[in-house]
Structures are given as C-alpha cells and as structure tokens.
C-alpha positions in Angstrom: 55.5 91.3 147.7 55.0 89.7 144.4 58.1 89.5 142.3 57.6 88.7 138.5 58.8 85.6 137.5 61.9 86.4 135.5 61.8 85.4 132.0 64.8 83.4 129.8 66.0 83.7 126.8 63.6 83.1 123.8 65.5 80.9 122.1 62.9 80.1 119.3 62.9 83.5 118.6 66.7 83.7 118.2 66.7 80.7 115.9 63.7 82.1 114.1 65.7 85.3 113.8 69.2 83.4 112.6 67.3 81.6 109.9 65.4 84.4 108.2 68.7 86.5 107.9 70.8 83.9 106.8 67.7 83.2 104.2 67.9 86.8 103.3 71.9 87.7 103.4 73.1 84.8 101.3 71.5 85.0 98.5 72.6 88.9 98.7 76.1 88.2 99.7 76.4 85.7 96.6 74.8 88.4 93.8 78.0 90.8 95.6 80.5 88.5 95.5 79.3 87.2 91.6 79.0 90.6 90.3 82.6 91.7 91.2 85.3 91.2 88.9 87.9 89.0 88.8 90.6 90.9 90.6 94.1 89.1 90.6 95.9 90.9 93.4 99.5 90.5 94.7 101.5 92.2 96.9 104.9 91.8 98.2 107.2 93.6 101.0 109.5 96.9 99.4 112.0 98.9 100.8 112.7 102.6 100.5 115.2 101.9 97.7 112.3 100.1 95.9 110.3 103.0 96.0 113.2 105.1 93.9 113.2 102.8 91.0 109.4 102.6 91.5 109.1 106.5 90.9 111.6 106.3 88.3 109.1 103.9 86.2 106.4 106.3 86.8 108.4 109.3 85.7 109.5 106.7 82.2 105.8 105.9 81.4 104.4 109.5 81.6 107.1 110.2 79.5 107.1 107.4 77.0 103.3 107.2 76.9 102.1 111.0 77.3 100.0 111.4 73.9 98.2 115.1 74.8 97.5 117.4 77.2 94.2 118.5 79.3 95.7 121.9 80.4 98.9 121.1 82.0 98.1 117.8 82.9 98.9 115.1 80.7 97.1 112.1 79.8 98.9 108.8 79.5 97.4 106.4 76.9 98.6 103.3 78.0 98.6 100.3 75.3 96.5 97.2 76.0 98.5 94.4 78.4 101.0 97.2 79.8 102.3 97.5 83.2 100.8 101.2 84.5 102.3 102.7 87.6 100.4 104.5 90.2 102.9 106.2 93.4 100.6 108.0 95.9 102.0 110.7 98.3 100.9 113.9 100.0 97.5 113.8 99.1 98.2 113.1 95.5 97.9 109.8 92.3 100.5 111.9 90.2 100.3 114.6 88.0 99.3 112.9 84.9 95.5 111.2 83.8 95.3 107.7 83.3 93.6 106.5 79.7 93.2 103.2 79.2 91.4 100.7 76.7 87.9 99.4 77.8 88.3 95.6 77.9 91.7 95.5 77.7 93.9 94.3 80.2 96.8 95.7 82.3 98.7 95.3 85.4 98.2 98.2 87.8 101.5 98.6 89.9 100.8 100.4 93.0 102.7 101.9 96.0 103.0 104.6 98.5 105.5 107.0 99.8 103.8 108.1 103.1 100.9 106.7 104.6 98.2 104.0 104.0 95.9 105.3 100.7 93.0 102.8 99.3 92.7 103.1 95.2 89.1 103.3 94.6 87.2 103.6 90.9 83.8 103.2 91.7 82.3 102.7 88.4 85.0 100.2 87.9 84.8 98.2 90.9 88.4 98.6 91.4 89.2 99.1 95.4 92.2 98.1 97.2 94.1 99.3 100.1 98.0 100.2 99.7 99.9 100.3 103.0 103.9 101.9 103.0 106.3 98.8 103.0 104.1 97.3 100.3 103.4 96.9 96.7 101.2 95.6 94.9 99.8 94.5 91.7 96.1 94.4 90.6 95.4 92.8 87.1 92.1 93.6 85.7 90.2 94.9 82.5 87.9 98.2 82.5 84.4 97.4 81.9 82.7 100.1 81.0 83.9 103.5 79.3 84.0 107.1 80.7 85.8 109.5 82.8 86.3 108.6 86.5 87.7 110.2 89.3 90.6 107.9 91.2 89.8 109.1 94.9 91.2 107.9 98.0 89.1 105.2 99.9 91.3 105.9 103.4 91.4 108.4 105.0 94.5 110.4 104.8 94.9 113.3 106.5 94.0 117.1 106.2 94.3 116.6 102.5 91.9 113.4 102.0 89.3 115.1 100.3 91.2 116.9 97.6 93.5 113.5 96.7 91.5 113.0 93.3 92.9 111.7 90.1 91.4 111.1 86.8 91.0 107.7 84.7 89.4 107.8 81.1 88.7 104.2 79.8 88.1 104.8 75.8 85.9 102.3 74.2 88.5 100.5 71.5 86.3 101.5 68.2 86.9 105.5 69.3 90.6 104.7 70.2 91.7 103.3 67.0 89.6 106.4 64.8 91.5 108.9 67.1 94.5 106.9 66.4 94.1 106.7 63.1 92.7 110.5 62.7 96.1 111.9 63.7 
C-alpha cells in the first residue's frame, strides 16, 4: 500500500495571498476612513435621575423651537450651534421632526430610556450606538440637504422596524427666504 505523501502548508501562497489583500484593503480602508466626517463624540455614565432632566430638555426645545406642523407632528427648527436633544424609547426618536441648517453645526445630545438603540442617518454619515447608563454627545455639521429618515441601526425588539424618525437639513439660502417670507 502506497500512501500519498502528505503535503504542508504552502506558505508562499499564504504570503502571496496576505500581500495582495493588504495591497487591495488599504488603499480602500483609507478612502473610508477619509471620506467620513469629522465626528467629535463623547459620552459619559447617567443615572435614572439624569434621564428626568434629560426629557425635560427635550420636552423645552420642542416647545421653544417648534415653528410648524406636518400633520400633528411638529418640526423643530433648531438654530445653527444649538444643543438638540434626541431620548429614544419603546421603539420611538420622539414625536417631533428634526430641521436643521445644512453646514451648520450643533451638538446632538443623545440617550435612552430602555435598551441599546444605534442613531443612524445614512445620507449623513451620522451612526453611533447609544447604550442605557450612557449619554452622549456627537458634534457634527449636515452636509447635504433633504429629508432623511432617523432609523434605528440595532436591533430593538418587536418594534425595530417601525422606530423611524424624520430629519430635514434646509439648505441656508431657502431657510433665511422662508424666514424672511413669514
């Protein structure tokens, strides 16, 4: 009985193989990481206490900032550098639509009430995971105008799917006519 001779490990191959896809996944990786914005994220440890006075500032700046209505939902036009306040909970970003100036910035105050959601605006780049315990604060600037849907990058829960917000970002030559056309 002949037995093949077993064979080892092509190790040329493997190197071969290691080279080409670093080659090929770098320069990729670096286009990603160069075409993302520049996110400044913080977060810091909150209590359930916290999260009272958190909704309270939610409930001030729909209030203070509501300036019409889509149906029963109002939008919230938020002015250039503000502090904007997101609470999730029970499959929901809030009752309200967000409107915000394109190339503005603001400071997008996050939190949750139940479980682990992930903000994520597609068209705006703008992903980050919020975990109960935990706030955070993303500072960026919209890019590019248009409505977007706010949807829920983790899942959830039975009611995932339907956790869908709005965001219009205005471009600041049609904010200041509608302001001014009032």
């Amino acid at each position: 009985m002949n037995k093949a001779p077993k064979k080892g490990l092509n190790y040329k191959l493997i190197l071969l193989t290691v080279v080409f896809g670093a080659i090929v996944l770098v320069p990729i990786i670096m286009k990603v990481k160069s075409s993302n914005p520049d996110f400044v994220v913080t977060k810091e440890k909150i209590t359930r206490a916290d999260l009272v006075g958190f909704k309270s500032k939610v409930d001030v700046m729909v209030a203070k900032y509501t300036v019409r209505h889509d149906g029963k939902m109002p939008i919230v036009h938020m002015p250039p550098g503000s502090d904007v306040y997101l609470l999730s909970k029970n499959y929901d970003w809030g009752q309200f639509t967000l409107e915000l100036e394109q190339g503005e910035k603001y400071r997008l105050h996050l939190a949750t009430l139940d479980m682990a959601h992930a903000i994520v605006v597609r068209e705006l780049r703008l992903m980050n995971r919020i975990k109960v315990g935990e706030f955070k604060v993303i500072e960026f600037s919209p890019s590019t105008a248009g409505t977007f849907d706010l949807i829920c990058g983790q899942f959830c829960g039975s009611g995932h799917g339907g956790m869908v917000g709005k965001m219009i970002i205005t471009e600041k030559a049609a904010t200041h006519t509608a302001a001014s056309g009032s």
